[in-house]
SETORSE-558804 format. One line per 3 residues: their letters; for each residue x, y, z negated of C-alpha. Coordinates in pm, 1 decimal, padded with zeros to 6 digits, always signed. Layout:
! residues N
a = X,Y,Z | ... .
! end
This chain:
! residues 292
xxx = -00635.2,-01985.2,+00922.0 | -00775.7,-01716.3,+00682.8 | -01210.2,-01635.6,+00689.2 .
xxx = -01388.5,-01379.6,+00495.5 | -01749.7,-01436.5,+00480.3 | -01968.5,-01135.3,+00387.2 .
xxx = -01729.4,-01027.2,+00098.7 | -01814.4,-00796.5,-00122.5 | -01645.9,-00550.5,-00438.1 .
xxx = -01833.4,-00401.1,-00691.3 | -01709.4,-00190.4,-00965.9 | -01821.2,-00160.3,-01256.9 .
xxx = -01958.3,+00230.2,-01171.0 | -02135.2,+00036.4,-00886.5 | -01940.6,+00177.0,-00646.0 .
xxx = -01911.8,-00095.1,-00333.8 | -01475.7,-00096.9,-00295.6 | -01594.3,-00355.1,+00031.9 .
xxx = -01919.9,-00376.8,+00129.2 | -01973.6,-00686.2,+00338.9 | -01652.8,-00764.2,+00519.8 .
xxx = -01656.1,-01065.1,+00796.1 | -01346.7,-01169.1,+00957.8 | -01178.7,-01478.8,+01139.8 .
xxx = -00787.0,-01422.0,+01083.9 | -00519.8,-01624.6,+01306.7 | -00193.6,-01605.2,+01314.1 .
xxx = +00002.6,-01274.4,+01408.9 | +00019.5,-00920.0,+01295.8 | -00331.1,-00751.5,+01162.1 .
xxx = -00272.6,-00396.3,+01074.7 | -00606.6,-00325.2,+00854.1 | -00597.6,+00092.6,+00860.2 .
xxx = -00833.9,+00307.1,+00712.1 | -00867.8,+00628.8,+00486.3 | -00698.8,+00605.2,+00128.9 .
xxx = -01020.2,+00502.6,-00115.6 | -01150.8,+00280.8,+00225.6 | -01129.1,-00038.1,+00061.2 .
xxx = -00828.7,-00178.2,+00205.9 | -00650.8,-00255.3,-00118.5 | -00927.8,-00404.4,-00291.6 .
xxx = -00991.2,-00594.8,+00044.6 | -00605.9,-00750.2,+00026.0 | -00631.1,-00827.6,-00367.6 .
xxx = -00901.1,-01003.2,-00320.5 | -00695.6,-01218.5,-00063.2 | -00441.7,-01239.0,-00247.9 .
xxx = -00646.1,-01393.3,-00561.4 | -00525.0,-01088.3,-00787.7 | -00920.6,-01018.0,-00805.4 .
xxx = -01273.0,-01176.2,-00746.5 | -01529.8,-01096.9,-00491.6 | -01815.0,-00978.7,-00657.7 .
xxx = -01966.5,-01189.8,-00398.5 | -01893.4,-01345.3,-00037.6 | -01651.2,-01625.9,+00007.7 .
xxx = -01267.4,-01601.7,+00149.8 | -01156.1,-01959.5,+00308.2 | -00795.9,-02058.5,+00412.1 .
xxx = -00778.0,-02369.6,+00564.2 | -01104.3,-02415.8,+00510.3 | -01068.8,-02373.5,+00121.9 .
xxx = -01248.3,-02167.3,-00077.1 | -01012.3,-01972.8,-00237.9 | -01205.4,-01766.2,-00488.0 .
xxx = -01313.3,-02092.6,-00676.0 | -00978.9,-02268.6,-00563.4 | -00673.3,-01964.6,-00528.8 .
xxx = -00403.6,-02253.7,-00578.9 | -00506.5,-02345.4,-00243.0 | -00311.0,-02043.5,-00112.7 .
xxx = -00079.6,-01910.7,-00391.7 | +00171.3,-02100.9,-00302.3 | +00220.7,-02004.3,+00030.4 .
xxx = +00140.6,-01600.5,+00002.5 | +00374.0,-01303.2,-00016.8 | +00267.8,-01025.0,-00172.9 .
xxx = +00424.5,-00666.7,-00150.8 | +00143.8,-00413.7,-00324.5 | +00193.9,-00074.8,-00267.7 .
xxx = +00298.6,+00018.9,-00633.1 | +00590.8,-00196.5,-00717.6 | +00830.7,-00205.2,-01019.1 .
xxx = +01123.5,-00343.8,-01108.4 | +01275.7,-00481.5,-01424.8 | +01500.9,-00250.4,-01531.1 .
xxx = +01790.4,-00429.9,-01706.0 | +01832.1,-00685.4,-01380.2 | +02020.5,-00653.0,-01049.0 .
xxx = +01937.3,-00732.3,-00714.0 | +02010.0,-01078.3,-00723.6 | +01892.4,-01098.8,-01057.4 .
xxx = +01544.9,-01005.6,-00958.2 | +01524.4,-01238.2,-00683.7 | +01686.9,-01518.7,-00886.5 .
xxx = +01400.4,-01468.9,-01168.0 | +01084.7,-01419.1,-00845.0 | +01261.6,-01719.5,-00699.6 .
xxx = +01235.8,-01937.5,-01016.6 | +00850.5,-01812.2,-01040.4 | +00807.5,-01954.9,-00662.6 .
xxx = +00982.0,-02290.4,-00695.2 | +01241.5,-02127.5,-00470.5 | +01560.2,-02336.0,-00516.8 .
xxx = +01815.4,-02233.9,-00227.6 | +02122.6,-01963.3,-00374.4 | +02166.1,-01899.6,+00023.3 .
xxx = +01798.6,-01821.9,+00099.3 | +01822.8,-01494.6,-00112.6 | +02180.0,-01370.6,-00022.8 .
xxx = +02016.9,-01400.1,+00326.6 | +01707.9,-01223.1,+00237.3 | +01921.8,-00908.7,+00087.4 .
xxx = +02075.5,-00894.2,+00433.9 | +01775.8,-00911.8,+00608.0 | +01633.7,-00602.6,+00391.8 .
xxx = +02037.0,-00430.2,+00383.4 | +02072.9,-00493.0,+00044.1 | +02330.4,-00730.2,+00063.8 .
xxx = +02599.2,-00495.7,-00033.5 | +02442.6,-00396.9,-00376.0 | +02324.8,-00739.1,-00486.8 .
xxx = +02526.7,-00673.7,-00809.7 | +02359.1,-00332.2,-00889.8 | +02130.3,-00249.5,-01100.5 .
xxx = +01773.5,-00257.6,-00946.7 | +01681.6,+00065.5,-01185.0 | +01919.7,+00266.9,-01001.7 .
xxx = +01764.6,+00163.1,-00672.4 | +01601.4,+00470.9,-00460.8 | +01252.8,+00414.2,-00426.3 .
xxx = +01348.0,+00319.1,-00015.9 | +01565.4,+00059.4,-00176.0 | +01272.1,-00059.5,-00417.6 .
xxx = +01049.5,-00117.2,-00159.8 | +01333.2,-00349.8,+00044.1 | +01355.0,-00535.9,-00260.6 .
xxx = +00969.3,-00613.4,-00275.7 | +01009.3,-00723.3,+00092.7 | +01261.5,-00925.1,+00006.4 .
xxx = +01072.6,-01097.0,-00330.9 | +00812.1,-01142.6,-00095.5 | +00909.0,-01356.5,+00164.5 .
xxx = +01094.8,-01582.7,-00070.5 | +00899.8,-01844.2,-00041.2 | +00872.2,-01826.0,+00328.6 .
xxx = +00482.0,-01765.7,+00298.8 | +00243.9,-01875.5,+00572.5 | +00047.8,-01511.2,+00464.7 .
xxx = +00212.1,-01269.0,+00386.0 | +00010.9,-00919.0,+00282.2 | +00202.7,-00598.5,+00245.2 .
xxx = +00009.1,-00267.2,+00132.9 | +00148.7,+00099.0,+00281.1 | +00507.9,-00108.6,+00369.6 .
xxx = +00700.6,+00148.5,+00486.7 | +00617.9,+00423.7,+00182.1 | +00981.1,+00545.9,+00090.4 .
xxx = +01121.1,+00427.7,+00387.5 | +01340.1,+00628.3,+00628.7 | +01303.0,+00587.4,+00997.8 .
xxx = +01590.9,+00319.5,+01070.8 | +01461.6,+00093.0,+00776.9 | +01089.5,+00143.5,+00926.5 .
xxx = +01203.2,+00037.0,+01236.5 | +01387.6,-00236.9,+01075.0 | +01108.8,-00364.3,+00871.8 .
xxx = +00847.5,-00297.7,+01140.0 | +01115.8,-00567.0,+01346.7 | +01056.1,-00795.0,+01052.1 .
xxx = +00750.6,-00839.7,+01074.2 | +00665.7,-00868.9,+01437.6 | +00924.1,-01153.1,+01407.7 .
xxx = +00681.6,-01300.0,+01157.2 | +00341.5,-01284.3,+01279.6 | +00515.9,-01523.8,+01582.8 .
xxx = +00472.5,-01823.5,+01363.9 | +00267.7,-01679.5,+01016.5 | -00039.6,-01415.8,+00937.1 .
xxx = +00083.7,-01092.4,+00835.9 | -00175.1,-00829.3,+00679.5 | -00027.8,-00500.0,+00689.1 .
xxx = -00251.6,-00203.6,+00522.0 | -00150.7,+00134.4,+00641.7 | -00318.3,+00476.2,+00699.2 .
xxx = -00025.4,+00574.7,+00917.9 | -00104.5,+00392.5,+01278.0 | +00269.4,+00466.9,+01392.0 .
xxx = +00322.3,+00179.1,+01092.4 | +00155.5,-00113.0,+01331.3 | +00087.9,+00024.1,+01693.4 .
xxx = +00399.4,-00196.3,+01823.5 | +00361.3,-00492.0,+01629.0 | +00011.0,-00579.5,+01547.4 .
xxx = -00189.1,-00811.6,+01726.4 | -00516.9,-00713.2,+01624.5 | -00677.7,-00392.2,+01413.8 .
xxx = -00935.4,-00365.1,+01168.0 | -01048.7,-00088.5,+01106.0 | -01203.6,+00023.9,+00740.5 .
xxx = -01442.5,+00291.1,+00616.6 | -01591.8,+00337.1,+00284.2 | -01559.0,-00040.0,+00227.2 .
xxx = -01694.3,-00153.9,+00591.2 | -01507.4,-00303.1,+00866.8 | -01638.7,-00065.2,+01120.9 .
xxx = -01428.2,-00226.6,+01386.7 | -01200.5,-00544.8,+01476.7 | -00988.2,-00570.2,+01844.9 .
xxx = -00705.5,-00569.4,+01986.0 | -00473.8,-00240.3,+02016.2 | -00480.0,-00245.3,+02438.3 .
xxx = -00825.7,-00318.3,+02339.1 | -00886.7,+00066.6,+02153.9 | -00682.0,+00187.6,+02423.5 .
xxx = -00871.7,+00075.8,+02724.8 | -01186.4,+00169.8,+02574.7 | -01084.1,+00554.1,+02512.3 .
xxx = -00981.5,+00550.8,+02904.0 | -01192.7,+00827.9,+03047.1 | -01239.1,+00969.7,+02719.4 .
xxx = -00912.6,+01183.1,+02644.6 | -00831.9,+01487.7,+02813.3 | -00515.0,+01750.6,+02894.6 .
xxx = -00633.4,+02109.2,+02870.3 | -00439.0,+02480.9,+02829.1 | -00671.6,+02736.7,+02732.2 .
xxx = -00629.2,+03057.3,+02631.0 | -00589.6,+03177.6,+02262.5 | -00912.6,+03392.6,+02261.9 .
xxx = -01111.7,+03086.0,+02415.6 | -01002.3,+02836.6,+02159.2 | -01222.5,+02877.2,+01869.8 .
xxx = -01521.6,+02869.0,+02100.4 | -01425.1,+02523.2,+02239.2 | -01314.2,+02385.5,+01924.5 .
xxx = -01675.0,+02437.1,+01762.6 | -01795.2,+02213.2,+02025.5 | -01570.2,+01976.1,+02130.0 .
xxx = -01306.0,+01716.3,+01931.9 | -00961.9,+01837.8,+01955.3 | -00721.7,+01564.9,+01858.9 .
xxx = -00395.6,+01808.3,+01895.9 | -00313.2,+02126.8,+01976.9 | -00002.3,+02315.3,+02007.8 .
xxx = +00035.4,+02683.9,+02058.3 | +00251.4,+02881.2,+02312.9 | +00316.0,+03256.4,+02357.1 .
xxx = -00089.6,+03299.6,+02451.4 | -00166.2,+03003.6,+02512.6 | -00299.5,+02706.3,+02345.5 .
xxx = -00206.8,+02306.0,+02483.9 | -00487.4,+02052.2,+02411.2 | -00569.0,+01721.6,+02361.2 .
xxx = -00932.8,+01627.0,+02354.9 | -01205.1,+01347.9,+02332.6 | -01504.2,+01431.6,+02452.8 .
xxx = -01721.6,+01211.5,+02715.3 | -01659.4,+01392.2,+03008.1 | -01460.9,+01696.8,+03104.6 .
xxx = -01450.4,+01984.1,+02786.3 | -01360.4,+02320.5,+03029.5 | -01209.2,+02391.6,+03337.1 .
xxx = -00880.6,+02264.0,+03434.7 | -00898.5,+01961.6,+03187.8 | -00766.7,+01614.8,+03345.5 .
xxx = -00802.2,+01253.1,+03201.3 | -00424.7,+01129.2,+03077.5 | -00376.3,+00809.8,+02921.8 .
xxx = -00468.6,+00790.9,+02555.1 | -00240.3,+00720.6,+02227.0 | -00360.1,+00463.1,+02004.2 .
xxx = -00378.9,+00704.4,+01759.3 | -00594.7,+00926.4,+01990.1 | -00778.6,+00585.1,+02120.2 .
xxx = -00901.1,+00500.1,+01721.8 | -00989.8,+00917.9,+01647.7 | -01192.2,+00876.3,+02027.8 .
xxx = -01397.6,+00532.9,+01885.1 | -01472.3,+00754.9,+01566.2 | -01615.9,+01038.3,+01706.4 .
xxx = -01828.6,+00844.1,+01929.1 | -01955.9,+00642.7,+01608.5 | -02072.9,+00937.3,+01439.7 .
xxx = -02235.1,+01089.1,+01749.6 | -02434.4,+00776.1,+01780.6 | -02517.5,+00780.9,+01392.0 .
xxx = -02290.3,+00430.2,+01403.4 | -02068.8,+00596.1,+01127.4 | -02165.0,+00893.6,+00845.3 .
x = -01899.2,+01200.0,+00929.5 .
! end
């Protein structure tokens, strides 16, 4: 559905935003995680037609969208991660004027869309009064009004507490069924249940594209249980990769990546895929793959 060919951001301090990014996008869930400043903003503006590639091409459908974004404007959602709100309008106000923007002309499509985000009950309030959890239910909501076959959302759940994560994170599962979703996160928690594929981002590269089980299964054999003592810690910390640890009365519980077994009495348990993408980028910069 959606291809990126070689694209590429340059600022105007010549700083490379996305250097080179190739990807074939179906539909489903794509969680696209990387450090903040990694390029995965400018990556998702540049989907969404908000900017140009300084070079490369982006295709949906087989469309060039850079020379042709009309091609997919009218079937994108867009949620970016800063997002206002006009502060004179209501709920239903704001989605009323979005919904004229889009061509939207169904009154029951966004009642149904405030209960879908649990905003139903303060339709009639004003938006500016809105908690900035609340705002960012409204931008979900402004953004699937026009039931778009992409939708892109940046840092989704900033502002949200855990039952609206969980809610949203529901959401959007439920979506990638039938559309693409591109969901930019730092947080991994954000997409490790829903996504369908990664990509993973680093000072403007995509230094790596599977599936999560994917990550997982290749950390296997890689991530190790060890208790050490608090006097032997330092000295195995300077030469291994802890990934967690968590002190006791003189002890110290750890959870490490390292090739093969770090000290005595470590075992092999099943990875995280938080622990399964920190593994894959240690191993990069080892091998020189990836600058530290």
């Amino acid at each position: 559905m959606l291809e990126l060919r070689n694209v590429v951001k340059t600022y105007a301090n010549n700083v490379r935003a996305v250097d080179g990014v190739s990807l074939q996008l179906p539909a489903g869930v794509v969680g696209l995680i990387g450090h903040n400043g990694a390029g995965k903003t400018s990556l998702m503006q540049m989907i969404a037609t908000l900017t140009r590639p300084t070079s490369g091409q982006i295709l949906f459908d087989g469309t060039d969208i850079v020379s042709k974004p009309d091609a997919i404007r009218g079937r994108l959602g867009f949620l970016p991660q800063d997002f206002g709100v006009y502060p004179n309008l209501t709920a239903l106000e704001f989605l009323q004027y979005f919904a004229a923007l889009k061509g939207v002309c169904d009154p029951a499509r966004l009642r149904h869309l405030l209960e879908t985000v649990n905003l139903h009950e303060h339709a009639n309030r004003q938006a500016s009064g809105f908690s900035g959890g609340m705002r960012r239910r409204l931008g979900i909501a402004q953004a699937l009004l026009n039931d778009p076959d992409v939708l892109i959302v940046d840092e989704p759940t900033a502002g949200l507490d855990p039952e609206e994560r969980l809610r949203f994170r529901h959401l959007l599962a439920e979506i990638g069924f039938r559309k693409l979703v591109i969901v930019s996160t730092h947080i991994v928690s954000d997409v490790e249940n829903m996504a369908s594929h990664l990509a993973i981002m680093r000072k403007g590269r995509l230094v790596a594209y599977d599936t999560p089980d994917s990550f997982v299964r290749d950390a296997r054999s890689q991530v190790w249980s060890a208790t050490v003592a608090q006097r032997d810690y330092d000295a195995l910390r300077a030469r291994v990769q802890v990934l967690q640890a968590q002190r006791s009365a003189d002890a110290v519980n750890l959870r490490i990546a390292h090739p093969s077994s770090p000290c005595a009495g470590a075992v092999l348990v099943e990875p995280t895929l938080e622990e399964a993408l920190m593994t894959r980028r240690y191993a990069m910069q080892e091998s020189g793959e990836l600058a530290a």
